[in-house]
N, C-alpha and C positions, 0 to 999 in steps of 0.2 A: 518406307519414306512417304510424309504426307504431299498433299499438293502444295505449302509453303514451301518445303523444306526443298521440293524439285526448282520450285521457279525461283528459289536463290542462288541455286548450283548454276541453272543455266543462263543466270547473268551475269556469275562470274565466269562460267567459259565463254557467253558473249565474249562479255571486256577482252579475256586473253585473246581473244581470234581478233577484235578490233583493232585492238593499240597497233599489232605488228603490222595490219592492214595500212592505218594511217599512218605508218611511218615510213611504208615503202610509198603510199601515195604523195607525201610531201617529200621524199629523198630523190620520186622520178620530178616532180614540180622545179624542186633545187635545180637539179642536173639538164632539167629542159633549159629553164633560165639561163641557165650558166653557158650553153651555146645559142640565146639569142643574141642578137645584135642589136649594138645600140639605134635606138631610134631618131635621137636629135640631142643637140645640145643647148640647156640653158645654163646661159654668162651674165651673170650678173654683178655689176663693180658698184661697191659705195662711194659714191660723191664726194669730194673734201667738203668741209663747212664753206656755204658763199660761194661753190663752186659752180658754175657752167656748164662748164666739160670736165673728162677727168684726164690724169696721166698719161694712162692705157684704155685702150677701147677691145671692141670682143675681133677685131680685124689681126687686133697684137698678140690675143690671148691665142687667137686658133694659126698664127705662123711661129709663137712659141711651142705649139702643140705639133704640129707635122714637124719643126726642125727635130727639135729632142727626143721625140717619142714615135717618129714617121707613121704620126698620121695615126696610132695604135688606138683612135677612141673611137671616136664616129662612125658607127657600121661594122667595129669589128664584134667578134663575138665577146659579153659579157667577162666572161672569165680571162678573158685576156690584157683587162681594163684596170691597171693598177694607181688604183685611185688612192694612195699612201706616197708612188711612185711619183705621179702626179702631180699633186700636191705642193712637193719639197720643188719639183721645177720651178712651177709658177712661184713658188717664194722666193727662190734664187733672182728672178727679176728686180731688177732696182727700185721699180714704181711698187711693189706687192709688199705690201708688211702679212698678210696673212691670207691662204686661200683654204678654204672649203669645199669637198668635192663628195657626191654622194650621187648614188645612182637609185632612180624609185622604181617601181611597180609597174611604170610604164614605159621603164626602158631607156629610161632617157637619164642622161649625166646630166648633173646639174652643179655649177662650178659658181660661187659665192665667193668675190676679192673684196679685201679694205686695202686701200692704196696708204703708202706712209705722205705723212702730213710734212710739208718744205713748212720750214722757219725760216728761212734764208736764202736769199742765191749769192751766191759766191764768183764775180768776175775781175778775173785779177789783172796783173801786168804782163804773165806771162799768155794769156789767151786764154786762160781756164775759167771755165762756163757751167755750176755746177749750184743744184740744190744742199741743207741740210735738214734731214727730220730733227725730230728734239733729243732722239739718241745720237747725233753725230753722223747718222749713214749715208754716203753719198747715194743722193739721185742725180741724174744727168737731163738734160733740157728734155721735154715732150714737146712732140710734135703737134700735138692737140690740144695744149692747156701751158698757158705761161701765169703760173701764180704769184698772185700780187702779196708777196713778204716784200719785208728790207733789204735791201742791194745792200753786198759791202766790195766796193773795190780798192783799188790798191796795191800797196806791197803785202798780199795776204801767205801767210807760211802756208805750203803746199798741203795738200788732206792724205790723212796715212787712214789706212781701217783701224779701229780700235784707239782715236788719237785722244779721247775722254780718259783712257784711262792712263795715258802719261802728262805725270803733273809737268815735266819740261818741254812737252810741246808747242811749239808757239801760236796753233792753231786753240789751243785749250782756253786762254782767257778771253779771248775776242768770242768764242762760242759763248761760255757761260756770261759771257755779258750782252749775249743776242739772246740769248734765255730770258733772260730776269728783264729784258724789252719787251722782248712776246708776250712774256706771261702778264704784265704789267699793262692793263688797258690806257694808261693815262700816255704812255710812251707809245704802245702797239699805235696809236691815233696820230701821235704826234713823231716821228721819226720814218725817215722816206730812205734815208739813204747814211750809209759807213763808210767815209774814205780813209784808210793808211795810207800815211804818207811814210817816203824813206824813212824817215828817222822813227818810226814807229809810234809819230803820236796820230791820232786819231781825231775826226773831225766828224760832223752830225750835220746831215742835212733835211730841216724839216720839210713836211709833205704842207705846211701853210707857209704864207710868207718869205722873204728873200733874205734871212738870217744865215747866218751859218753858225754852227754850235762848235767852238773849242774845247775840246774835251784832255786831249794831252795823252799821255803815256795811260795804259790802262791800271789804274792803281788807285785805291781809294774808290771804287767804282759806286759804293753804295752811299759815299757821302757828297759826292759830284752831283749824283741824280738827282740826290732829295734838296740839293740846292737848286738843280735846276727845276724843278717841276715847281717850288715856291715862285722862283722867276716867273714862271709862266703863270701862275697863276694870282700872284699879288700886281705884279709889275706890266705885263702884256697887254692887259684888258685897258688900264689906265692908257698904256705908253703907243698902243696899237703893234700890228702883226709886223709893220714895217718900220718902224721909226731904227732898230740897231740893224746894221751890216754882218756885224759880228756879235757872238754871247759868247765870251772868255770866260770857262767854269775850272781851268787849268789849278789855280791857285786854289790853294785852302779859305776856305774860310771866303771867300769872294767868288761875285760874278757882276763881273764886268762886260758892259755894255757900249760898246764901239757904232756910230753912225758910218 
C-alpha cells in the first residue's frame, strides 16, 4: 500500500469515527435544550389600520396563558412547552384571528398575534353590545380600544356562529350590506351610523351634516346606493350639507329631499 492509498483509507475511517461523534454531540445539545427553561417571553400583537391601541394587550395574553395552560410556559422546562398547543388557545380568543408561537436559541418564546379587524358594532334593543370582522365572527367590547366602524342599532336579528352561511338569517342581508359600505371608501367616509326600525326599514345616519338618509327595507341595495352617492355628489355641493332634514332614497328610481 502506497502513501496515497493509506491517507485515503484513513480519512475515510476519520469520517466513520466523526459522523457518530457529532451526532451524539448534537443528540446530548437537543436533550440539554429540551430541559432548559424558558427564559422570557416575547408578545407581540399587530395593530388594526389607524389603530392606537389594540383589542388585547400582552397583560390579556399572559392571564390567557396561566388560566388554560397554568402557567406551562415561562420558566418551565423547554420540552414541556407546547407551542401547537398553544397556539389553537390564543386563537380561540375572540380578538385573535391568528397567533404565532416559536421558541429561538435563546430560550425564549416568542408569541406574534394579528387581531380580527371589527367592521361594525352591533348595539341593539335587546342590550347587546358586540363587534363584526368581515367573516361575520363575533368580537365582544375591549377594554383597551373602542374602534371607530359604523354603529348599527335597533331591531337587529340576534348573531348565531356561522350565520353567512344561512341565506334565511335575518342578520345575513344587513351584514352584506355593511360589507359593500366598508369596502366602498365613498360610503366608508360618508355613513356614521344604521338604525332598524320595528318594521324593518332602515335608516342612515351620516357622519357630516344633520340629514338623515331613508333607505327602506333592504332590497334593491346596489341601486338605492348609486342613487345616493349621485345625490351627494351632484346635488350636496350645490344645495349644502344642511339644507334636507331628510334624503328619501326608498322609492325606485327617486330621491327625495325633505327640509
Amino acid at each position: 500500500m502506497n502513501r496515497k492509498q493509506l491517507i485515503g483509507r484513513l480519512r475515510k475511517l476519520g469520517w466513520v469515527i466523526l459522523i457518530p461523534v457529532v451526532f451524539f454531540v448534537l443528540m446530548r445539545a437537543a436533550q440539554k435544550r429540551k430541559v432548559t427553561p424558558t427564559a422570557d417571553m416575547d408578545i407581540q400583537i399587530e395593530r388594526l389600520a389607524g389603530a392606537d391601541s389594540t383589542l388585547i394587550n400582552r397583560g390579556d395574553v399572559i392571564k390567557i396563558i396561566n388560566e388554560r395552560l397554568e402557567n406551562r410556559v415561562l420558566g418551565d422546562e423547554i420540552k414541556n412547552v407546547e407551542v401547537e398547543r398553544l397556539e389553537r388557545v390564543l386563537e380561540e380568543n375572540p380578538f385573535v384571528k391568528n397567533a404565532d408561537v416559536f421558541i429561538d436559541a435563546q430560550h425564549v418564546v416568542h408569541i406574534y398575534l394579528t387581531q380580527r379587524e371589527p367592521i361594525v358594532r352591533i348595539k341593539d334593543t335587546e342590550g347587546r353590545d358586540y363587534y363584526l370582522d368581515e367573516e361575520g365572527n363575533y368580537i365582544p367590547p375591549s377594554n383597551h380600544y373602542a374602534a371607530r366602524v359604523v354603529v348599527v342599532t335597533g331591531f337587529v336579528t340576534p348573531h348565531e356562529p356561522n350565520f353567512v352561511q344561512k341565506k334565511q338569517h335575518g342578520l345575513k342581508p344587513l351584514f352584506d350590506l355593511i360589507k359593500m359600505l366598508h369596502n366602498d371608501p365613498f360610503y366608508l367616509a360618508l355613513i356614521e351610523q344604521l338604525h332598524i326600525e320595528q318594521n324593518g326599514d332602515l335608516l342612515f345616519v351620516p357622519k357630516l351634516g344633520s340629514s338623515q338618509i331613508l333607505f327602506g327595507k333592504i332590497n334593491e341595495v346596489e341601486e338605492k346606493l348609486e342613487r345616493l352617492r349621485i345625490f351627494y355628489e351632484q346635488a350636496i355641493p350645490y344645495e349644502g350639507w344642511d339644507k334636507y332634514s331628510v334624503i328619501d332614497i326608498r322609492f325606485k328610481d327617486q330621491v327625495v329631499g325633505r327640509k
